[in-house]
LUMSELUM-835627 format. One line per field, with one value per residue: residue number from 1; residue in three letters; x, y, z of N, C-alpha, C in turn; chain. Coordinates in steps of 0.1 Angstrom, whole numbers. Example, Ala and Ser with C-alpha at 12.3 -4.5 7.8 and 13.67 -1.06 7.14 Angstrom:
residues 2
lumdren [1,2]
nuti [Ala,Ser]
neast [132,128]
nnorth [-57,-22]
nup [78,71]
caeast [123,137]
canorth [-45,-11]
caup [78,71]
ceast [132,129]
cnorth [-33,0]
cup [78,79]
doti [A,A]
//
This chain:
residues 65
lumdren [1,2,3,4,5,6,7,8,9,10,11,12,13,14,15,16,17,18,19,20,21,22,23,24,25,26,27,28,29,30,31,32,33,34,35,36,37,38,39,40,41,42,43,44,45,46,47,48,49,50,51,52,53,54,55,56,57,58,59,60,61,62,63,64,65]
nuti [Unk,Unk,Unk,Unk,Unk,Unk,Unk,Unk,Unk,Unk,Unk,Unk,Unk,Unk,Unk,Unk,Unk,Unk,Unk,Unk,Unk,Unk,Unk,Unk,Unk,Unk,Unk,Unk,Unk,Unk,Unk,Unk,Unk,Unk,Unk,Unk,Unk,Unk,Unk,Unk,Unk,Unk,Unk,Unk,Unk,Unk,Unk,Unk,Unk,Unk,Unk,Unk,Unk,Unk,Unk,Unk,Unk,Unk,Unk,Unk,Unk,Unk,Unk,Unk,Unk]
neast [416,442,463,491,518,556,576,598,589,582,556,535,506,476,456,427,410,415,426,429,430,438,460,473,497,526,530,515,503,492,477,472,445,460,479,500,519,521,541,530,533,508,484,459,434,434,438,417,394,400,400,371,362,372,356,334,333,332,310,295,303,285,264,223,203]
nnorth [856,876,906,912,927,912,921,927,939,928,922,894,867,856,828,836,825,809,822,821,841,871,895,926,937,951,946,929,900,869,842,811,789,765,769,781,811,845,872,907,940,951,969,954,962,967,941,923,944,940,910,909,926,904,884,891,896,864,859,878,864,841,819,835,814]
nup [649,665,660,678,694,706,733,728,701,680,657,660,653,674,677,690,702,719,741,781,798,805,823,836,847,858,827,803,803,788,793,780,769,771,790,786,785,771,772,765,745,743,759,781,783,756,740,750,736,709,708,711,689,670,677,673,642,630,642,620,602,600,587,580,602]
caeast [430,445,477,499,535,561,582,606,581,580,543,526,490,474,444,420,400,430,429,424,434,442,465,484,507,524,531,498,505,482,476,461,441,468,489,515,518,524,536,527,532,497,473,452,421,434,436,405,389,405,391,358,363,375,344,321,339,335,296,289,305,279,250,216,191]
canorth [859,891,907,917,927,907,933,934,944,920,912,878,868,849,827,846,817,801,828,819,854,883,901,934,938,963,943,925,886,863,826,803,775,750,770,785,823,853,888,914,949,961,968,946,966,963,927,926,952,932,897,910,928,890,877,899,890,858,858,879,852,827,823,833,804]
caup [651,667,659,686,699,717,742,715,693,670,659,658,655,685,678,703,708,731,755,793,806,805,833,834,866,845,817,801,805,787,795,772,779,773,798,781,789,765,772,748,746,745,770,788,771,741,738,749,727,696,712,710,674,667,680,660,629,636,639,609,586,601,576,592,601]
ceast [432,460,481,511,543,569,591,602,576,565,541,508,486,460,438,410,408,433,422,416,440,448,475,487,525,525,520,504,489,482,464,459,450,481,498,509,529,526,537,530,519,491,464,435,417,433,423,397,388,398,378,353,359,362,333,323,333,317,290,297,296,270,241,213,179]
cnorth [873,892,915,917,918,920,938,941,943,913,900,879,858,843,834,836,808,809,821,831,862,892,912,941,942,956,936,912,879,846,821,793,760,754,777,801,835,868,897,929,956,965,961,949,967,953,924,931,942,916,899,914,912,883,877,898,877,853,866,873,840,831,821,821,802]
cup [654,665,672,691,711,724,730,707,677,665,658,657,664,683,694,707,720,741,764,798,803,816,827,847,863,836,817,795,797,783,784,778,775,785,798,790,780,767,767,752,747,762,772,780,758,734,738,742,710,698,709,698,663,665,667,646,625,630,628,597,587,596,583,590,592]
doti [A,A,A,A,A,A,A,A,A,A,A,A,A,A,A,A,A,A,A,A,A,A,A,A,A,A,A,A,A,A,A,A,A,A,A,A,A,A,A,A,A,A,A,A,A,A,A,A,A,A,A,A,A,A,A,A,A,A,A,A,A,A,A,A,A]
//
């Protein structure tokens, strides 16, 4: 899960495993894979950046083999 702003600037948290996309054409639009479409105040790199934090979270809670 990542936390991020609506334009208003109200946060939310967005499972990050629901992202499609990521676009910023200036504002940073992001489609999930059921369609919908969210636009956030961050940056496009930042979502990103945070998705991949997410990630790595993510794999070090998985117990080794």
């Amino acid at each position: 899960m990542v936390t991020l702003h609506r334009l208003n600037g109200k946060p939310f948290v967005l499972n990050a495993e629901l992202i499609r996309t990521v676009e910023e054409n200036p504002d940073t639009i992001i489609t999930l894979v059921n369609g919908d479409h969210v636009v956030v105040q961050e940056r496009m790199q930042d979502v990103v950046d945070r998705t991949i934090e997410y990630g790595r979270l993510l794999r070090r809670m998985i117990p080794p083999s």
